[in-house]
C-alpha positions in Angstrom: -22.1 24.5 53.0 -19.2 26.9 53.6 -18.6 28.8 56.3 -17.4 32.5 57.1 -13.7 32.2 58.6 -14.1 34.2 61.7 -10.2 35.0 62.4 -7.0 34.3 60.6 -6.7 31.3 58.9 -3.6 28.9 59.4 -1.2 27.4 56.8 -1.2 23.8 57.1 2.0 21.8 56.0 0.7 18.5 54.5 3.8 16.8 55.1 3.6 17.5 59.0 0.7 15.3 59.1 -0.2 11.5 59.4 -1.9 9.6 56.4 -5.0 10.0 58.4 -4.9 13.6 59.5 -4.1 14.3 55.6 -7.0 12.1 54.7 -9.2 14.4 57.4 -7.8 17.8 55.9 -8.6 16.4 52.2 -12.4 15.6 52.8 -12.6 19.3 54.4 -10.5 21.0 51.4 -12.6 19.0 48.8 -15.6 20.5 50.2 -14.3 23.9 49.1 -12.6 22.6 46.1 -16.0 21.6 44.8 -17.5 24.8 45.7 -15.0 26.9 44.0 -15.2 24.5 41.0 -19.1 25.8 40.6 -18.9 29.0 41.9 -16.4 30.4 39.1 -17.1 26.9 36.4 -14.1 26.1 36.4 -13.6 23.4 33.4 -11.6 20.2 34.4 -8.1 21.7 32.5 -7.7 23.8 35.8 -9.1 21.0 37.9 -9.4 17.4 37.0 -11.8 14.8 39.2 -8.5 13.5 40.4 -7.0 16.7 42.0 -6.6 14.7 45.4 -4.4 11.9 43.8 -2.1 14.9 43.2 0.1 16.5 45.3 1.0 19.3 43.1 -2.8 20.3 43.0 -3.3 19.7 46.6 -1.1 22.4 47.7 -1.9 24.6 45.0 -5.6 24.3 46.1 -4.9 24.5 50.0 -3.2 27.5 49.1 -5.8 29.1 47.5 -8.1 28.0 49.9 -6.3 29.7 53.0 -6.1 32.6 50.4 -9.6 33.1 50.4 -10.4 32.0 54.1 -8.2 34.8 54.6 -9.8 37.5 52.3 -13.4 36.4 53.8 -12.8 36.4 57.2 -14.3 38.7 59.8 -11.5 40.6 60.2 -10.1 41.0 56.5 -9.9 44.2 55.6 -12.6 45.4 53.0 -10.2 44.6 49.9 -9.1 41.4 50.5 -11.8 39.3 48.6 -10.5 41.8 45.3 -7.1 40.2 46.5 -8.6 37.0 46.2 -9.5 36.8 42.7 -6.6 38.6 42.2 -4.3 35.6 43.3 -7.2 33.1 42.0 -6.2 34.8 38.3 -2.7 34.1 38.8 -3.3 30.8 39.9 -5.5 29.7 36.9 -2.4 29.2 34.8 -0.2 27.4 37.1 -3.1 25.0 37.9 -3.4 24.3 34.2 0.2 23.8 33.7 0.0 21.0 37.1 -2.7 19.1 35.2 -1.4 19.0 31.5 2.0 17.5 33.2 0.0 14.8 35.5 -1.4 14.0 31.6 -4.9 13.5 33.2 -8.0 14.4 31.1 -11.4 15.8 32.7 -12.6 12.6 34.0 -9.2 10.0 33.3 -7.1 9.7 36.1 -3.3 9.0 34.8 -0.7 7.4 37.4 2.4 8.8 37.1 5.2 6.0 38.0 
């Protein structure tokens, strides 16, 4: 279940953090990640199973994320969830470019050496 954000949210630098701490921050994003997924069925081009073993996705989903804890929190202004599906638009292309160059399909993971 998600949650209403009840202030602003706070950007979170992955690379500031411990293996663990980014393993903590991960389950929480994927919570949302799969939300968003069925919420606007979005197909596996814009994000694959493996979004996690990607960096590139990961911060282009955290992004988002804060994005829209931002336009849904208490004290967002009354446009801010149109903002949010404004930047989720913009977004949809870049995503697809990240997965078509990590070569993964829907459900096949691909390691990049």
């Amino acid at each position: 279940m998600l949650y209403q954000p009840s202030g602003p949210p706070i950007p979170l630098l992955w690379a500031a953090h411990s293996p663990e701490e980014q393993r903590h921050y991960l389950d929480e994003l994927d919570l949302w990640v799969t939300w968003v997924i069925d919420h606007y069925r979005l197909d596996r081009r814009y994000i694959p199973e493996c979004w996690a073993k990607h960096w590139e996705l990961i911060e282009e989903l955290s992004a988002l994320h804060l994005a829209w804890e931002a336009a849904y929190a208490t004290t967002s202004h009354a446009d801010a969830p149109l903002t949010w599906h404004e930047r989720l638009g913009h977004a949809r292309p870049r995503l697809a470019e990240w997965v078509a160059r990590t070569g993964c399909r829907g459900t096949e993971h691909r390691s990049i050496a």
